[in-house]
Biopython code that builds the backbone (N, CA, C, O; Angstrom):
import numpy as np
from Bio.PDB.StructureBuilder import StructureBuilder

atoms = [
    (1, "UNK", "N", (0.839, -1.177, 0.000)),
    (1, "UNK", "CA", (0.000, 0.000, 0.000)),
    (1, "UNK", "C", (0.885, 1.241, 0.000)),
    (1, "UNK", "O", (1.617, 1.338, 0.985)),
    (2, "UNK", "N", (0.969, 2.314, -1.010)),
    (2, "UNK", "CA", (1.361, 3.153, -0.640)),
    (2, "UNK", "C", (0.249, 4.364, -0.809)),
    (2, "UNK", "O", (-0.866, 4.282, -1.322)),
    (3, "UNK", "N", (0.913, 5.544, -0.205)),
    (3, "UNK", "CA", (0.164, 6.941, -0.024)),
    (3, "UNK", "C", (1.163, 7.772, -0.448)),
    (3, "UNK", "O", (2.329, 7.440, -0.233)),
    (4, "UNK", "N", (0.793, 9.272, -1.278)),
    (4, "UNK", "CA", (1.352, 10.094, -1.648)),
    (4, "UNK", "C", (0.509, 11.100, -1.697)),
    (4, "UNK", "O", (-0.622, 10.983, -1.224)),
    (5, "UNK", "N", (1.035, 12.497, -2.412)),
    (5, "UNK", "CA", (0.581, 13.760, -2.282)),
    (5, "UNK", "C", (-0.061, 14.226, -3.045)),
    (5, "UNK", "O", (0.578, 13.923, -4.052)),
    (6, "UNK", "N", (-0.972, 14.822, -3.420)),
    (6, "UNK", "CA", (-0.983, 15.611, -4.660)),
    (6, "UNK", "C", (-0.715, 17.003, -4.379)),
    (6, "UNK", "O", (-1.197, 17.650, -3.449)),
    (7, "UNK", "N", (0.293, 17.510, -5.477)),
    (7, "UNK", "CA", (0.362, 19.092, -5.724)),
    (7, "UNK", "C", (0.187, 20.001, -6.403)),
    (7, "UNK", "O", (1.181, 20.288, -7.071)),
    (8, "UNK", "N", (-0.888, 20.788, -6.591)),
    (8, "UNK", "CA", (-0.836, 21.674, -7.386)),
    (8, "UNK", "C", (0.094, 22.858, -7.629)),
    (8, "UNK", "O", (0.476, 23.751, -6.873)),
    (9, "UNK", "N", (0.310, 22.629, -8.740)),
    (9, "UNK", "CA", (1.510, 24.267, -9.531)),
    (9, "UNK", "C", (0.930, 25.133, -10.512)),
    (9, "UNK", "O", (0.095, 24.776, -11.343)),
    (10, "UNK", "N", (1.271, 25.967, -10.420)),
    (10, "UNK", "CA", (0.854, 26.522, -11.078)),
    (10, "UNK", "C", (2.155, 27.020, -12.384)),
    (10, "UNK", "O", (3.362, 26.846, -12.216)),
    (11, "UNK", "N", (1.534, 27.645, -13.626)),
    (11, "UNK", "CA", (2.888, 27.271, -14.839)),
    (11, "UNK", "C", (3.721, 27.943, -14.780)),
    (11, "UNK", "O", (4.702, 27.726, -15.491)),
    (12, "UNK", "N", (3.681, 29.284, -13.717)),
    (12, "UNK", "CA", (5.013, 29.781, -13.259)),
    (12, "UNK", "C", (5.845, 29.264, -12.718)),
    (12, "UNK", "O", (6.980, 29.171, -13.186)),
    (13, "UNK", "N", (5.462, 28.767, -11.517)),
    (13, "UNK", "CA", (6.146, 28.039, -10.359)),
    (13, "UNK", "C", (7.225, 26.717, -11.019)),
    (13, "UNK", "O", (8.299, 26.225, -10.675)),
    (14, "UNK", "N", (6.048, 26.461, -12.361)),
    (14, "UNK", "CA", (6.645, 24.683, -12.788)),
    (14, "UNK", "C", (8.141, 25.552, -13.645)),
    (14, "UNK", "O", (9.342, 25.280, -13.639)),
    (15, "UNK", "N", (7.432, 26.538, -14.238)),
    (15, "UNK", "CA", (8.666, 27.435, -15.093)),
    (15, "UNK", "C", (9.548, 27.834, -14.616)),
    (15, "UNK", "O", (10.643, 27.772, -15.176)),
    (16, "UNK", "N", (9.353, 28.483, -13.202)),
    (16, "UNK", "CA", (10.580, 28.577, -12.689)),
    (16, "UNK", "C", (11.348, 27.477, -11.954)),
    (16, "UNK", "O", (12.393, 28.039, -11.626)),
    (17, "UNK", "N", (11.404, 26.093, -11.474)),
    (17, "UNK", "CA", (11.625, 24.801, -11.572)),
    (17, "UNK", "C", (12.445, 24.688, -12.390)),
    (17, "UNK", "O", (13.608, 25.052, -12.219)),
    (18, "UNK", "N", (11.846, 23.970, -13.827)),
    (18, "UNK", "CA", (12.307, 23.933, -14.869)),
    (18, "UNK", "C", (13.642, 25.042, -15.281)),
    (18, "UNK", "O", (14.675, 24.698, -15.855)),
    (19, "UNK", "N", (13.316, 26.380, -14.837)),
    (19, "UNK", "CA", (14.722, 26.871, -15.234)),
    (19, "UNK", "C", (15.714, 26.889, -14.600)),
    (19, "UNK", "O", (16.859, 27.134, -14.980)),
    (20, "UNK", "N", (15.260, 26.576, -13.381)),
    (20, "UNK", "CA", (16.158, 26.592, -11.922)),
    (20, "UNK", "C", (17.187, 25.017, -12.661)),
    (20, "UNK", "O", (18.402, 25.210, -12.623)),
    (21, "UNK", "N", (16.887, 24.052, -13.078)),
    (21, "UNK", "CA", (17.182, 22.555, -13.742)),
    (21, "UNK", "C", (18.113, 23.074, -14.529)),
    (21, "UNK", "O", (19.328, 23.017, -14.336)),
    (22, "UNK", "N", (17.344, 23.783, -15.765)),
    (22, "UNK", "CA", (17.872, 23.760, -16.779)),
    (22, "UNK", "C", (19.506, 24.673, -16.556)),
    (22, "UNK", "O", (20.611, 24.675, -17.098)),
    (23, "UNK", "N", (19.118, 25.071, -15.915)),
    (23, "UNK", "CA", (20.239, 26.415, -15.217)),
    (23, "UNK", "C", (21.717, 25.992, -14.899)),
    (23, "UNK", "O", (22.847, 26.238, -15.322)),
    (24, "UNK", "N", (20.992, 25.070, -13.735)),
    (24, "UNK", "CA", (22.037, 24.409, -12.982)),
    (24, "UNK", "C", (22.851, 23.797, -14.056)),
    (24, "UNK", "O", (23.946, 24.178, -14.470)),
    (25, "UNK", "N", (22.167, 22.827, -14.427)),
    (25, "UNK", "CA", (22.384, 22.011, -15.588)),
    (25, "UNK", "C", (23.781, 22.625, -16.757)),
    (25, "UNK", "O", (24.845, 22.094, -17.074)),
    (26, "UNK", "N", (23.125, 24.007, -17.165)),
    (26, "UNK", "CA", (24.200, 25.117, -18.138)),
    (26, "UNK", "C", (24.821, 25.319, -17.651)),
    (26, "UNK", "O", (25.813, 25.349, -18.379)),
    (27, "UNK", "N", (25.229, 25.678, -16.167)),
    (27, "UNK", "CA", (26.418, 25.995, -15.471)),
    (27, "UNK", "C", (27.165, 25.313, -15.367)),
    (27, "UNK", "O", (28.339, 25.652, -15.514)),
    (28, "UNK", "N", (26.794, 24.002, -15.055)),
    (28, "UNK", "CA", (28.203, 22.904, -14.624)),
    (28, "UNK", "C", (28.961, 22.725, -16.091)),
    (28, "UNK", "O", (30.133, 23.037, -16.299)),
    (29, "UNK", "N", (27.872, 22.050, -17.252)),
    (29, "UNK", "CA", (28.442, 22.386, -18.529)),
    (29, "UNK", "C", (29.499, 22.830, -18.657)),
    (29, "UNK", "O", (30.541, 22.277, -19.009)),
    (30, "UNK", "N", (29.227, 24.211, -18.284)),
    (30, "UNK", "CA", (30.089, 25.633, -18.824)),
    (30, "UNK", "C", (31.185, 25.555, -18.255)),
    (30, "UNK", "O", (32.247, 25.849, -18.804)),
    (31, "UNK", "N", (31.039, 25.028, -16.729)),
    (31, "UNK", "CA", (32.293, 24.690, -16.010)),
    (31, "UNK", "C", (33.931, 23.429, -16.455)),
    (31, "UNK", "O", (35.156, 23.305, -16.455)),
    (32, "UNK", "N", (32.286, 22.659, -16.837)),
    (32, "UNK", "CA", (33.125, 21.486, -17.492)),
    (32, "UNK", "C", (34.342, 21.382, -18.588)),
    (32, "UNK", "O", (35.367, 20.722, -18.758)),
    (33, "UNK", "N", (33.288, 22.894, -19.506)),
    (33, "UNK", "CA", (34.347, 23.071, -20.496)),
    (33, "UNK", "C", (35.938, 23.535, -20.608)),
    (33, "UNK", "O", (36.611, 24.496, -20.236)),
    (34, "UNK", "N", (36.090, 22.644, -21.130)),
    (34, "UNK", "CA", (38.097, 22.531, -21.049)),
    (34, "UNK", "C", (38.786, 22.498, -20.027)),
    (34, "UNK", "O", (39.981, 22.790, -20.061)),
    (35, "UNK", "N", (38.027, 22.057, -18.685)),
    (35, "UNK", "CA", (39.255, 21.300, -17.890)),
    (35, "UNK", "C", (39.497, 20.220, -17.862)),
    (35, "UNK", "O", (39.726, 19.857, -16.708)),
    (36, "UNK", "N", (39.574, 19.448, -18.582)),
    (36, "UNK", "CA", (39.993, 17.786, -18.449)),
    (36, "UNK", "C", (38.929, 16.961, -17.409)),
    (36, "UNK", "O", (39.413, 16.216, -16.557)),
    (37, "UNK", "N", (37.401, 17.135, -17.524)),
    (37, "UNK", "CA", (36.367, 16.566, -16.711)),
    (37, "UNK", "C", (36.280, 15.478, -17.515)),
    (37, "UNK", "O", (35.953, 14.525, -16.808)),
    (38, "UNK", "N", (36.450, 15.057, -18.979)),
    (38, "UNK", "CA", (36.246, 14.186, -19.277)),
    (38, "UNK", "C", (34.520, 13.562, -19.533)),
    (38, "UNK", "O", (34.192, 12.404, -19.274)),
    (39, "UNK", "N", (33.754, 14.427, -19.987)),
    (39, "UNK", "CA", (32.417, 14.370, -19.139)),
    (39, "UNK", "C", (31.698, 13.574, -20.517)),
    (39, "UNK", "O", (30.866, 12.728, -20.190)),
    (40, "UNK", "N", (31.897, 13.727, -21.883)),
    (40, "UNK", "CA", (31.088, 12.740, -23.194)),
    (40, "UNK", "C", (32.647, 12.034, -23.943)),
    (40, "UNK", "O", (32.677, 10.807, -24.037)),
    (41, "UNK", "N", (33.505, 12.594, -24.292)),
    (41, "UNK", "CA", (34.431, 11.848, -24.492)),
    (41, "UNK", "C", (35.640, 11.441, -23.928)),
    (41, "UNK", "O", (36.397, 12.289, -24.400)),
    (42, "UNK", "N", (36.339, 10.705, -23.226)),
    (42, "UNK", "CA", (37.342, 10.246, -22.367)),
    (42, "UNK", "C", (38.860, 10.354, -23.372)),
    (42, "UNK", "O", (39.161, 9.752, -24.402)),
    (43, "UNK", "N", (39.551, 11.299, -22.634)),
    (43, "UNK", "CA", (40.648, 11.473, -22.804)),
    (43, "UNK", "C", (40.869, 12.165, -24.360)),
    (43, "UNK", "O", (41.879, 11.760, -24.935)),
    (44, "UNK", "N", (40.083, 13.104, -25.055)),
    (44, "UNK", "CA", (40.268, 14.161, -25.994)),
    (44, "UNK", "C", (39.656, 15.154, -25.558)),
    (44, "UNK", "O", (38.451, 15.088, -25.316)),
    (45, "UNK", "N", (40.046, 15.762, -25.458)),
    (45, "UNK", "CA", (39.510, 17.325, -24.815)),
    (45, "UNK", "C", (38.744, 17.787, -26.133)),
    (45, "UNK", "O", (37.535, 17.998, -26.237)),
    (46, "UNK", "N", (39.548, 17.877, -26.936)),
    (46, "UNK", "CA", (38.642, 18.699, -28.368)),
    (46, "UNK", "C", (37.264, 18.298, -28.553)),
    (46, "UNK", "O", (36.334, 19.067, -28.795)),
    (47, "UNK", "N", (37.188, 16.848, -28.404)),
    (47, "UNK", "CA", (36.084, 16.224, -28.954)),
    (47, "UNK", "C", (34.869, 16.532, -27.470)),
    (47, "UNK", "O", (33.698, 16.901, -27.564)),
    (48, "UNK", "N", (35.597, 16.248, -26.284)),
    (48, "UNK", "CA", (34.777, 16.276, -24.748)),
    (48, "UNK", "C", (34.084, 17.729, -25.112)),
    (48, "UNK", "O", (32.907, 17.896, -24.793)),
    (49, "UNK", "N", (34.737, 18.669, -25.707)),
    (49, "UNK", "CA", (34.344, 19.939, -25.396)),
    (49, "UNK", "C", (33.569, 19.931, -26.588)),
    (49, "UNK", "O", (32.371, 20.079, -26.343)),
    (50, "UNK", "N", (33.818, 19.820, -27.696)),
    (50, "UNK", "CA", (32.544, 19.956, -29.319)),
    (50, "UNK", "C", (31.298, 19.013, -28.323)),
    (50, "UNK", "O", (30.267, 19.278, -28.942)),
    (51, "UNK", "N", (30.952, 18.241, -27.343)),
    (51, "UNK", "CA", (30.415, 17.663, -27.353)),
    (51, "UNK", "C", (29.330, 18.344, -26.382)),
    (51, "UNK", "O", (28.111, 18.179, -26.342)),
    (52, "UNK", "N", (30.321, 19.309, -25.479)),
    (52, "UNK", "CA", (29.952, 19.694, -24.090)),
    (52, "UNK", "C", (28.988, 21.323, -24.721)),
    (52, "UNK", "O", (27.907, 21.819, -24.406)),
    (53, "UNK", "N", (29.883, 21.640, -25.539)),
    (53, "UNK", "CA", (29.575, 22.935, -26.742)),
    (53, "UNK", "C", (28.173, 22.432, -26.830)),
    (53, "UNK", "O", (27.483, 22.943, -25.949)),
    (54, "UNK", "N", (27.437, 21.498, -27.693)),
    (54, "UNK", "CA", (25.989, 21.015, -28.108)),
    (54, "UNK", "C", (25.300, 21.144, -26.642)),
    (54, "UNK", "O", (24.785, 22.136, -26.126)),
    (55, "UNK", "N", (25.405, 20.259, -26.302)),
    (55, "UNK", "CA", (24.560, 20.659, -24.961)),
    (55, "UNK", "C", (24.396, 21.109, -24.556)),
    (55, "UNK", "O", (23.410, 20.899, -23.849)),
    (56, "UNK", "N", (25.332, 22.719, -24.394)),
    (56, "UNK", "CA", (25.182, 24.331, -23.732)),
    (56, "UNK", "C", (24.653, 24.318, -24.684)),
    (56, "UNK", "O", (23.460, 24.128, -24.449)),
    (57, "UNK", "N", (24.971, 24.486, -26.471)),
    (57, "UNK", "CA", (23.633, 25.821, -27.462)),
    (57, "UNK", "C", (22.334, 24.901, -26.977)),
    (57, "UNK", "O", (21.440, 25.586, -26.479)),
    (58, "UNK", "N", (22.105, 23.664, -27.025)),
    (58, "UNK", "CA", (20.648, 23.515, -26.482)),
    (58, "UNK", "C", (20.087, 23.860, -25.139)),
    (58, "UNK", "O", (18.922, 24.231, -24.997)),
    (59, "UNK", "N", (20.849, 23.743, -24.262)),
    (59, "UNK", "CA", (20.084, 24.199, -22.811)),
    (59, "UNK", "C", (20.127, 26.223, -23.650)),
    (59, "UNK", "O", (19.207, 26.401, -24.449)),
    (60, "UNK", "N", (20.506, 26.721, -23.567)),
    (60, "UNK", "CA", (20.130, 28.186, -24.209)),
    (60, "UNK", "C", (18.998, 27.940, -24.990)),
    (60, "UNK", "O", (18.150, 28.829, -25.075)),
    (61, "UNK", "N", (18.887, 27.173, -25.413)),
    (61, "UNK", "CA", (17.732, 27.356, -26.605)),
    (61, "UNK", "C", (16.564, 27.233, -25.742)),
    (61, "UNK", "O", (15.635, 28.041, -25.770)),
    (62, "UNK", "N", (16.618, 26.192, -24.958)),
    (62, "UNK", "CA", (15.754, 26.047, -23.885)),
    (62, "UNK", "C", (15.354, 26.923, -22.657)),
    (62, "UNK", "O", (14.277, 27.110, -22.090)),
    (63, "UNK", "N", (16.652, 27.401, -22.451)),
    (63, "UNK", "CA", (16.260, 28.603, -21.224)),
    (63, "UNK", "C", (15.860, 30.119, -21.668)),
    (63, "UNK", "O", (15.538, 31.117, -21.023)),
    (64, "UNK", "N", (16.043, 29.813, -23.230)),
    (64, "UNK", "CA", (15.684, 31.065, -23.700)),
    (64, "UNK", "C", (13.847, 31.152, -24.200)),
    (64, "UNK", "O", (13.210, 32.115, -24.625)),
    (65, "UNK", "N", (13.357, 29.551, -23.898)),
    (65, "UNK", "CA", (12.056, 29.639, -24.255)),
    (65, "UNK", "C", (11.369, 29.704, -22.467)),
    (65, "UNK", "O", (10.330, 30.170, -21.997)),
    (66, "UNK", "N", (11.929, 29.366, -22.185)),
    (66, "UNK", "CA", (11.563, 29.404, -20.429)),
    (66, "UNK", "C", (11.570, 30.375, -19.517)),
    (66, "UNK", "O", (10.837, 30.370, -18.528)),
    (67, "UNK", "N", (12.669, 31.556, -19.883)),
    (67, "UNK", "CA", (13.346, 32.232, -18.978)),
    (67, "UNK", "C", (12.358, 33.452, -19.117)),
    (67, "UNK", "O", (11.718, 33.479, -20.168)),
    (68, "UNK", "N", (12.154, 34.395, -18.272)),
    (68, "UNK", "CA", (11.493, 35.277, -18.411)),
    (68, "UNK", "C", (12.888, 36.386, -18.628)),
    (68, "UNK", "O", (13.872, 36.082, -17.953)),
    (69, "UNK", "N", (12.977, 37.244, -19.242)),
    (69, "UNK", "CA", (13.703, 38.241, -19.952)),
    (69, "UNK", "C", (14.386, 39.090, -18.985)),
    (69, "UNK", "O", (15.445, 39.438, -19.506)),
    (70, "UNK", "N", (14.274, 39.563, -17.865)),
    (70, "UNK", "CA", (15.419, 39.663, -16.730)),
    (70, "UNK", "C", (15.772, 38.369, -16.275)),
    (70, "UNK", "O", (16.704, 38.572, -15.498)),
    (71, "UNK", "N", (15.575, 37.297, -16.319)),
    (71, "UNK", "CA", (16.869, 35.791, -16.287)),
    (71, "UNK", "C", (17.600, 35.661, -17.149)),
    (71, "UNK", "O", (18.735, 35.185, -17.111)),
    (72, "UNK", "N", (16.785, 36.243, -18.385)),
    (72, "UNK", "CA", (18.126, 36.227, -19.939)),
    (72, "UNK", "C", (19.291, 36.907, -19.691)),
    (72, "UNK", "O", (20.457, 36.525, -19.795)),
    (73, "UNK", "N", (18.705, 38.260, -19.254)),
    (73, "UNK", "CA", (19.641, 39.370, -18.718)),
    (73, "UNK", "C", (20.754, 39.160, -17.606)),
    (73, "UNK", "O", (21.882, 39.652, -17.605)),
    (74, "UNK", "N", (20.196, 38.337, -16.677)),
    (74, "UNK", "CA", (20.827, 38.095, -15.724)),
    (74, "UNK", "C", (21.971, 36.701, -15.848)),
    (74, "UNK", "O", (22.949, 36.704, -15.100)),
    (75, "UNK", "N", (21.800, 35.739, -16.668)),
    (75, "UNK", "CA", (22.385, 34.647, -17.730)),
    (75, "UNK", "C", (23.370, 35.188, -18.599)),
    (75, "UNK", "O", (24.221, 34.529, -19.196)),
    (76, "UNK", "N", (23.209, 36.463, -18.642)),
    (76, "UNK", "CA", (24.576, 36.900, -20.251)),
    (76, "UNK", "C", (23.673, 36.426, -21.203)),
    (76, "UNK", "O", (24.175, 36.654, -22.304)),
    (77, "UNK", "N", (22.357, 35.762, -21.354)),
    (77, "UNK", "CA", (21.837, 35.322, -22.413)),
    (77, "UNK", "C", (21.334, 36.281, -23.567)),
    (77, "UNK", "O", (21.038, 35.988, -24.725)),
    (78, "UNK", "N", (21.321, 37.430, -22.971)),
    (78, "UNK", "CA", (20.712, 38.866, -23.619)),
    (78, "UNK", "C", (21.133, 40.255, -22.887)),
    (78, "UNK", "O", (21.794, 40.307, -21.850)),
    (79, "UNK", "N", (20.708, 41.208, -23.504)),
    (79, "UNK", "CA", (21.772, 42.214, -23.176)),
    (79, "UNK", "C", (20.397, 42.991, -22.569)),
    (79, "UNK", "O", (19.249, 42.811, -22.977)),
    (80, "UNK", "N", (20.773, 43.801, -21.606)),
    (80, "UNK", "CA", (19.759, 44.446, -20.908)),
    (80, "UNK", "C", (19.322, 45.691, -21.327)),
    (80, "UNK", "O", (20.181, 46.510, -21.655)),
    (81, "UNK", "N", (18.358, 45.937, -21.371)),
    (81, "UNK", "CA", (17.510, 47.206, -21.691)),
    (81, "UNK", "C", (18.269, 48.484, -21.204)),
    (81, "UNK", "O", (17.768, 49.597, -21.363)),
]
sb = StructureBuilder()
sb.init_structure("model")
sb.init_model(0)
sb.init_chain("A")
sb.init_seg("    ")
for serial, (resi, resn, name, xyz) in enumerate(atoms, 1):
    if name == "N":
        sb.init_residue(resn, " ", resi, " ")
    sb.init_atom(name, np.array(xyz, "f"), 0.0, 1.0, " ", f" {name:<3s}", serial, name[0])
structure = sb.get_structure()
């Protein structure tokens, strides 16, 4: 038998979630890139990083459909008013 919760969200709350993820997510990336983390290909940096490269332009693509426009700003994702 189990028991659980239900929660309601509302599509801000889930949006800001979701970017809070996606966020985290772009940062370590970004971190990853070119120190020898080794993180999609083992032991070529060139290739670890073309690889690490794709996955940052997509999380942008993504946080740029998510983000409300002072997070862009605040991301370097866009330049501020």
């Amino acid at each position: 038998m189990s028991s659980g919760y239900t929660i309601e969200l509302d599509w801000e709350t889930v949006d800001h979630v979701v970017v809070g993820q996606l966020r985290n997510t772009w940062e370590a990336l970004k971190g990853n890139l070119g120190n020898g983390d080794w993180v999609f290909v083992w032991g070529d940096q060139e290739a670890d990083d073309a690889e690490i490269q794709k996955r940052i332009d997509a999380l942008e693509l993504l946080l740029a459909w998510y983000s409300t426009p002072d997070e862009l700003v605040e991301m370097g994702l866009k330049e501020g008013a």
